[in-house]
Structures are given as C-alpha cells and as structure tokens.
N, C-alpha and C positions, 0 to 999 in steps of 0.2 A: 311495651312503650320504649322509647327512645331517649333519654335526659343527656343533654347537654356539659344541665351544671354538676356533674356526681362530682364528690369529692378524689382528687387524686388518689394512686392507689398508695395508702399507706402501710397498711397492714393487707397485703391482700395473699388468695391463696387460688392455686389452679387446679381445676376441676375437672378430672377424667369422667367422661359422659360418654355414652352408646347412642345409636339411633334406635329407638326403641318402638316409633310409629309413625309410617308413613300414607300419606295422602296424595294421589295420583292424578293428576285436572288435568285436561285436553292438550295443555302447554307449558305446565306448572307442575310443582310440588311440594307439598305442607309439609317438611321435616319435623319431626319430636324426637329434641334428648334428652335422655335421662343420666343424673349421676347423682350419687352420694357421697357427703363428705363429712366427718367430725369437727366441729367447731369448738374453738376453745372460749368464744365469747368474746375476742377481742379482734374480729375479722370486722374488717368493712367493707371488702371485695372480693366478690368469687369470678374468678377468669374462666373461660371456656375458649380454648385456643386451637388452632386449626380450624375453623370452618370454610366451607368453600368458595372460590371465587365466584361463583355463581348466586349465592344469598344475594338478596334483596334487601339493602339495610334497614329501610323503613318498615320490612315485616316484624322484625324479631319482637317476639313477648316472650316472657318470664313467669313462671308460678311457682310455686314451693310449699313444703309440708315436711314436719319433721317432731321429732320428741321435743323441741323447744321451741318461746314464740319468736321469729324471724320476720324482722320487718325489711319489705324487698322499696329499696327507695328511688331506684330508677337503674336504666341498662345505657350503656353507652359502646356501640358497635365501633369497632377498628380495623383498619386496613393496614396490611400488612406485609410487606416486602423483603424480598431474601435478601440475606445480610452482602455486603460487600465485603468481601472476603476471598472472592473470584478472582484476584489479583495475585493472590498467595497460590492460591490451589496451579494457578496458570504457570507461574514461575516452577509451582515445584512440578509441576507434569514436564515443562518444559527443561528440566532440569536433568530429571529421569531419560528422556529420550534422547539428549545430548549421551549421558553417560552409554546407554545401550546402542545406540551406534557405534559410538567410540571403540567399542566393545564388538560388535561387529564386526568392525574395520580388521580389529586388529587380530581375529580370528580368520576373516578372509584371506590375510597375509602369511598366516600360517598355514590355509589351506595350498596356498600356492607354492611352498615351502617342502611341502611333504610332498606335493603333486611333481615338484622337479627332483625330490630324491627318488620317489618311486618309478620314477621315466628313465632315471639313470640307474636305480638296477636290474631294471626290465631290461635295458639294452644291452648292460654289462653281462646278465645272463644268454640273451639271445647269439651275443658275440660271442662271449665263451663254448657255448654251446657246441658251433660251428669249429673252432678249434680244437676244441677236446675230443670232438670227434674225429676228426685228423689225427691226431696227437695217438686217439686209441688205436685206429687203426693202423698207425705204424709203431706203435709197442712204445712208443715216446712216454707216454704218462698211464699210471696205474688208475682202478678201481678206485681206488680210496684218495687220491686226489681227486677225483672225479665227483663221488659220490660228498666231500664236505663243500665243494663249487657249487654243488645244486642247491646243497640244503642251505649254507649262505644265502644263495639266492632267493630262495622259498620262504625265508622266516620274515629275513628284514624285509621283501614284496608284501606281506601276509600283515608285519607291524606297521608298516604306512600306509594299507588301504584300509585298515582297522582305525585308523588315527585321523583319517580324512573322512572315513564314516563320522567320527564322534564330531567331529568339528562344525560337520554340518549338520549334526540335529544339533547343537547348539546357535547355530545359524537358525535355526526353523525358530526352536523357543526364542530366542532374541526378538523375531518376527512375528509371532503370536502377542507376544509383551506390546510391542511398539504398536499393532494394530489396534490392541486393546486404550494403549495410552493413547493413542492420536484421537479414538472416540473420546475418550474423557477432555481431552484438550478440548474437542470441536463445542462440547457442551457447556465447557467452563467459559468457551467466548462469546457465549451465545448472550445477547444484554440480560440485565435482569432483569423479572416479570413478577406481575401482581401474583402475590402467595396466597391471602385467604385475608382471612377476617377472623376479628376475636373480637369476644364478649365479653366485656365488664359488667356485671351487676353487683351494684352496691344494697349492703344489707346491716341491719342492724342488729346482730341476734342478744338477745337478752341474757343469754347463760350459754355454755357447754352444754354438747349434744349435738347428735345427728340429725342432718337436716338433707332431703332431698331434694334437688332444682329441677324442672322441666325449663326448657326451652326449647321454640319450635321459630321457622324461619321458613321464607317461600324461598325456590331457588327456580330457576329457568332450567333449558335444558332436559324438561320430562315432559314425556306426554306415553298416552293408553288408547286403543284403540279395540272397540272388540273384535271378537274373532270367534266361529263355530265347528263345532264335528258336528256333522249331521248323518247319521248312520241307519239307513231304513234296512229291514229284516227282508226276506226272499217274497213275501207275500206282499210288500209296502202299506200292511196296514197297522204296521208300528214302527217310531221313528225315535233313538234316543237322541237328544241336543246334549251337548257340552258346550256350557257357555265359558268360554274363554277370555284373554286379553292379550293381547300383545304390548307389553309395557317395556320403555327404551330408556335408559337415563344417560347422559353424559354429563354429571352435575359436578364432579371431582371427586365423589366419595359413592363407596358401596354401599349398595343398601342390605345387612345380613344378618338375617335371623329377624326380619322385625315383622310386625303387625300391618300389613299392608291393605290400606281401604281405596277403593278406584270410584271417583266422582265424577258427574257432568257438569257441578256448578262450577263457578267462576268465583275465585279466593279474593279476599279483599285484604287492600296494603294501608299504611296508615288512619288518621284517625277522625278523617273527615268524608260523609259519604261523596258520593259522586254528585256530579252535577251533568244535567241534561243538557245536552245540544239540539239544535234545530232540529227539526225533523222534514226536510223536504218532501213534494211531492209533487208530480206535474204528470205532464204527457210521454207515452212512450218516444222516445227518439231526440226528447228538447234536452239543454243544459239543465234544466231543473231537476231532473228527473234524474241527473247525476251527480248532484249533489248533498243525494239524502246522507245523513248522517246520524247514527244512533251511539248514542254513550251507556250500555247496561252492565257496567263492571261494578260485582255486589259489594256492599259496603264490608267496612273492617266487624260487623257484626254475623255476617254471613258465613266467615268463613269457620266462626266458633260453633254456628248451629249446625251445618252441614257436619261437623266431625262431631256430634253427641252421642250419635252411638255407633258403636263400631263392631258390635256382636250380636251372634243370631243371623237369620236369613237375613239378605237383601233387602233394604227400606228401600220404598219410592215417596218421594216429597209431589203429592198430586199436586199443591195449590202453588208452588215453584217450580214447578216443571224437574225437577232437581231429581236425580238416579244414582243414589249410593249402593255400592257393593263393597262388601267387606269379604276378605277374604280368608277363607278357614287356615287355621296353622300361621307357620311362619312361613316370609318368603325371602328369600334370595333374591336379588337384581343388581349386578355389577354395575360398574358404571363405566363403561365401557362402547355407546350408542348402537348397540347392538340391539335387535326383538328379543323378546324373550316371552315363552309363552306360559301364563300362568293361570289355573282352571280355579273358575268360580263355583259353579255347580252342574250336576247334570240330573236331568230326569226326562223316564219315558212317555211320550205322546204317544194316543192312537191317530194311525193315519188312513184317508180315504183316499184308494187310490181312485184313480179317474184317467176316464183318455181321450187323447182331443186330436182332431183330425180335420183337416181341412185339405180335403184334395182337390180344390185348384190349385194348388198350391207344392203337394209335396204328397204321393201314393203312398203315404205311409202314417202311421199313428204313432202319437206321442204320449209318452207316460207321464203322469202327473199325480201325485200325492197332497194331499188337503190336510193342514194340521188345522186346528181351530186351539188359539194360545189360551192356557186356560186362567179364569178370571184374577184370580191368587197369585198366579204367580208376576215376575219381575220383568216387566217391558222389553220385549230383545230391540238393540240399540241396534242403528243401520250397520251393518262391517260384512267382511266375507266369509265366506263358507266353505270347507270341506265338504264334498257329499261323495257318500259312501252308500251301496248299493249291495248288500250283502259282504263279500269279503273282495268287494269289485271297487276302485277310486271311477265314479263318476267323472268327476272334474270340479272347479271352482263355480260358486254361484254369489252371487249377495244379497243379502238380506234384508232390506226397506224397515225399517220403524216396526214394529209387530206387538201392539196394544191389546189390553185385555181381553178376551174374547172375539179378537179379529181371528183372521185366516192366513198362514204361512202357506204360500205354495209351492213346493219344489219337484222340478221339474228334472227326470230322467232320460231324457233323451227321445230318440224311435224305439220303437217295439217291432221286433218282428214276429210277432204271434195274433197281429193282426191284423187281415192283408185286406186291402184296398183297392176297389178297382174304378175308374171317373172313365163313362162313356159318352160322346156325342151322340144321342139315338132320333134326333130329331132336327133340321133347320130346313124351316119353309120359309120361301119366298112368295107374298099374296102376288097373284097375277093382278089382279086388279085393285085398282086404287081404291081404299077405303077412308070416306070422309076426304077425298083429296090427298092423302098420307100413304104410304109405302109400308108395311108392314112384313117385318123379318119376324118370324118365330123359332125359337131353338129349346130344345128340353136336353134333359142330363138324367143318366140312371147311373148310382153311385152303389156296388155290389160289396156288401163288408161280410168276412169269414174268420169267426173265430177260432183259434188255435186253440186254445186254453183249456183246459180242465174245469176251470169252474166261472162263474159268471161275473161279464164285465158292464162298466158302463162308460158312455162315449156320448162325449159332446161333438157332435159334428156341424160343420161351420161353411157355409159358400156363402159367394158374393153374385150378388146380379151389379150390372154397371149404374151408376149413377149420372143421370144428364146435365151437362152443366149449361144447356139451352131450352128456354122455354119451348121450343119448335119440336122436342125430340121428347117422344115420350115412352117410360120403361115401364111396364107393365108385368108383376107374378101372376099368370095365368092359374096354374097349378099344383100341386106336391102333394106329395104323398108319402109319409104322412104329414097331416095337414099340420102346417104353423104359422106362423104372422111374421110379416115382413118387418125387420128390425132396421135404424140408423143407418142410413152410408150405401142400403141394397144389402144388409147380411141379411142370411138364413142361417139358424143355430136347431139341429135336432137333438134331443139327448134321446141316446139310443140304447136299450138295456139287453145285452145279448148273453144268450145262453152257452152253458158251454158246448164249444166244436157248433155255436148254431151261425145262422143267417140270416143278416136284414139286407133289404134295397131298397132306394130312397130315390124317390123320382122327383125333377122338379123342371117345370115349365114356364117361360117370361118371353114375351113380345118387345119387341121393338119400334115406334112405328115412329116415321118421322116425314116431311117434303121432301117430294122425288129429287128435286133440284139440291136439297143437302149434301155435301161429302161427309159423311162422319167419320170421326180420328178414332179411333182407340177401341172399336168394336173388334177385335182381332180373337176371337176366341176359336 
C-alpha cells in the first residue's frame, strides 16, 4: 500500500535489500526484495533507496517478519533526482583541461626548441664533415681532431632526438588525459535526469531485534517469450523438446542469483479492481465493429495468487486460462534489453514419423513427425523453434498453442528416399455429345518407390478441379485404390509401404460441360 500521511522520517534507518524473486509477464515484471536489519526499537522508518526508474509507484507493498512484533503502518514511494552538483564537477573538469593544455603548449615549444638545435648540429656535422675531409686529405688536420668533431657531433644529435622522443610521449599522455576529461565534461553537461525512487515504510517495532522486510514492485521494461529445441533422433520416432524463454529486461537494475518465475497472467496495480468498458460488436467492415473495446487487466488480487507458488514442476491455472513456470535454480538476467535464453524443462516424446506427398504439386515427399503432447504435462505456448534432425539444424519452425493431448507436427523438409512419379496416362475427348454436354476425361497413374530399409507410411494428396458454374460438371469416375471424394475436389490415400517396396495409385474424373462454354483454369 501506498500512505500519504506516514510520519516524517524521524528516526529512520536505510535498508540494504537484494532482489531475491522475480516474476516475468508478457510486458511487466513483479520484482521481490529482501533485507534484514537490527532494530533498536526506536525506528519509525525503514528506507529502501535506489530503486528504478522504471517502478510503478502505485505497485509497491511491503510485508515483514522478524524475532519481534513490528507494526508495518504504511509505505510512501519517492522520486528521486541527481543532486546539483554538476556545476562543481563542470568547473573543475574544466579547470583540469585548461591546465593540460597549458601544459601542452608549453611542451610543444620545447619540442621546437630541441627540433632547431638538432637541425643545427646535423648541419654543423654535415659541413664539417665536407672540410675535414679536405683538411685530411691535404695533412692540414690530424686523426684526433677529426675523431672528437664526430663524436661531438654524435652525442649532442643522439641527446636531442632522445629529448624530442620524451617530449612527445608526454604530448600523447597529455592527449589521452584531455580525451578522457572532455568525455566526463560532455556528461557533466548533460541536464539532469530522473534517478530512481525510494521507499519509506513506516513501522512501529515494539522492542530490539531482527526483523526482515520484503518488498516487491512492477516495473515496465520486461517481457518473455517462449522459445524451443526440438531435437528428433535419425529414425524421427523420438523427439526431445527443451522448453525455453527468451527473457529481456531493461528496467535499470540486474536481475542476479534470484528465483525467477515466467507467467502469462496480467499483474494488477493498485487497490481497486478494474472496471469494464463497452463491448462493441457489429458487422464486418462498419465503424462499430471498430470500436470494440475490452478492459481485462487482473485486479490488485490476482497478482498475489498467481505468485503462491513458485516451486516444483510448472502449474497451469485451467479455470484462468493463467501459465506459471517457475524456473529451477537461480538465474541471471542483466538488464541490459538484450534476449537471453533461459531453460525451463526438457523431456523426451515418442514420435510417428509420417510422409505426405502431393504430386501435383511437387515430385517429391515430405517428412513429417507426429508428437501427441502428453496429458500431464505443461501447455507449449505459441513461440519458435529450433529443429534439429539428428546432428543436422533443420531450420526455424513455430509452434501454435499445443494443449493436452493434442498433436505437434513437425515437419522435416523433402526426403529423397522416396521417389515419385505423377503421369498423364489418359485424356479423352467424347466425340459425341452426351445429354447435349461435352465431355473431357483424364486419369493419373502416380508410381511411388521406396528407398528405405524398413517401412513407411504416406498420406498421399491430389486435387480434382472444383466448378465454380453450375453448367460445368466434375465428376471421380475412378481410383484405385478406392476412396471418397473429400472438400474442395481432394483425394487423400494413406499408403503403407514396405521396405525397398511399391505402390501405384490410379485415379480417374470427367469433365463434362456445353459445347458453347470456354473454360478457364482447366490447364492440367
């Protein structure tokens, strides 16, 4: 709760608290901290300071438990703003970077310094040089004249490019300095920005002793998302899942070492439930129909049942639609708005593979695995998939809603080990008009050859065309083997082949329509 009137802090004391259990909602998140502190009996406020700009003031509650009785009298949330002081720090950066210039400057000056004494004993050596060698060749000047001319030359050359080296790595650190202070500058001018928020709860403890606080707060900024491995064995009639999350925070604070629980219900803020709005409804395409409006955000009661328990396998809330998973161990999540992947549980499924083929369409067969999710376990929520194929990455797939005892189907791709072949073996045109009507007949022989070692099964799939004129009529004459004409003009065989064996599938449909008709779309 939130109190207004708490008493100023008089006696108060500030409380170092950990996140210690966090709660993960589609957009949200249910922060819990924990801290302990020794009371002397004479406190009337416990502060909890740094919290993030991201809290929701109106969430925060407070509970407590401790070796004495502590009466908790209300909480009063604060905002909080970096101090103005940004004025001082500016001056004296700017203070700093005056003097290291200066400094600088006045080092550049001596590089230039040194750089014209050493120019003029370079020359004064190059000049000498050129005489003395004169000089020796006509017996003018000795060896040892010669020989302390050079070394002159050679030391003082040697101590002023020595002295213009040093000068300029202090030129470089100067320049490392000043790089570093011009970023501190740029941030010291930056305005100043909301800091966070702090807890006052006021309390009345009865005596000395240890007492522990929880506090827990929503903050924006989070959300979870699931996420699968789905790993089928070389045979695909066994599948392991790893049910995942992808969980993101940018709330201001890390989430580390705590108890991490990931929910689908929707957290509630203060202290009065919601209230319904209209509900429109009309015709597809009118204004009405755009202006429905639903209000389902759970009351401030919801959000304490949904976190009751947080251990053991995965609850599901059947009669709230509600999907808690709790997650084993501790976890890690920075905050940082990064994914981060964090594993719920995993176990093995058997799987039925299957192949499905439809060669108008595509001369080859498709592999497919049938999981059937079993009753016990935890509803797989819609997200994407890894699928893995032995030690082969299939590709990404996603995953639809997959309720108790329903069926996951995941699909493999083509198979080349089992080959296809769709022939035209028949189109008659009647010579003569039947009932006044035109009649085209066409049949199909469809040759399937197993590769495999051991035995398959194949749903095989053709279409005959659909008339979208009463005048044109589509008629299954015959197939073999026999089956019933389904929706739309499909034909669905399920075909059960041996291995290395062979089925063929014939099927035959007329067409018959007025001579005087053009028909569109009979193109086969």
């Amino acid at each position: 709760m939130t109190n207004s009137k708490m008493p100023a802090r008089a006696t108060s004391k500030t409380l170092e608290t950990r996140i210690c259990d966090v709660t993960v909602y589609s957009n949200q998140a249910l922060v819990t901290r924990c801290g302990r502190v020794q009371l002397t009996g004479d406190e009337q406020a416990l502060e909890v300071a740094g919290l993030p700009v991201s809290l929701k003031a109106e969430s925060v509650r407070a509970s407590g438990s401790g070796s004495v009785p502590v009466q908790l009298l209300g909480v009063r949330t604060e905002r909080t703003y970096r101090s103005n002081s940004a004025t001082e720090k500016i001056s004296e950066l700017t203070e700093q970077i005056r003097k290291l210039e200066t400094q600088k400057r006045l080092i550049q000056n001596q590089i230039e310094a040194l750089r014209l004494q050493c120019n003029f004993v370079q020359n004064l050596g190059e000049k000498s040089v050129e005489r003395f060698a004169s000089a020796l060749a006509t017996k003018d000047v000795g060896l040892n004249e010669t020989k302390e001319l050079l070394e002159f030359v050679g030391s003082h050359y040697t101590k002023y490019v020595q002295a213009i080296a040093e000068c300029e790595m202090q030129c470089q650190e100067i320049d490392d300095r000043l790089e570093a202070l011009n970023k501190e500058l740029v941030e010291a001018k930056k305005p100043p920005a909301q800091e966070g928020w702090n807890s006052i709860v006021s309390v009345a403890p009865e005596e000395a002793g240890e007492f522990e606080l929880e506090i827990s707060y929503i903050v924006n900024f989070a959300s979870w998302t699931p996420f699968y491995d789905l790993r089928l064995n070389g045979t695909c009639d066994r599948v392991h899942l790893t049910y995942l999350a992808e969980v993101k925070q940018n709330t201001g604070e890390d989430w580390t070492g705590v108890t991490l629980t990931l929910s689908t219900a929707k957290p509630g803020m203060g202290m009065l439930p919601p209230q319904f709005k209209p509900w429109y409804i009309g015709v597809s395409g009118s204004s009405a129909s755009r202006n429905r409006s639903i209000t389902s955000t759970t009351g401030s009661g919801s959000a304490t049942s949904s976190e009751g328990d947080k251990a053991g396998s995965p609850k599901v809330s059947q009669s709230e639609g509600v999907i808690t998973l709790p997650v084993a161990g501790k976890s890690n999540v920075p905050s940082d708005g990064n994914s981060h992947k964090i594993s719920i549980f995993s176990h093995d499924y058997p799987g039925r593979p299957e192949f499905l083929a439809m060669p108008r369409l595509a001369s080859f067969a498709y592999l497919q695995t049938v999981v059937t999710h079993p009753p016990a376990e935890t509803p797989l929520l819609p997200g994407k998939a890894n699928l893995f194929h032995g030690n082969t990455f299939v590709g990404t797939t996603h995953i639809h809603e997959v309720l108790h005892g329903k069926e996951l189907k995941l699909n493999l791709g083509a198979d080349k080990d089992l080959q296809i072949k769709r022939d035209l073996v028949e189109r008659q045109v009647s010579k003569k008009l039947i009932g006044g009507n035109r009649e085209i007949t066409y049949a199909y022989s469809i040759k399937i050859l197993n590769l495999r070692d051991k035995e398959v099964f194949l749903n095989l799939s053709e279409q005959l065309p659909v008339s979208r004129n009463e005048q044109i009529k589509v008629r299954l004459t015959n197939t073999n083997p026999e089956i019933e004409q389904g929706n739309m003009g499909l034909l669905n065989w399920k075909v059960t082949l041996q291995p290395h064996g062979k089925q063929e599938v014939y099927y035959q449909f007329s067409v018959d329509f007025p001579p005087d008709l053009i028909i569109r779309g009979l193109d086969i």
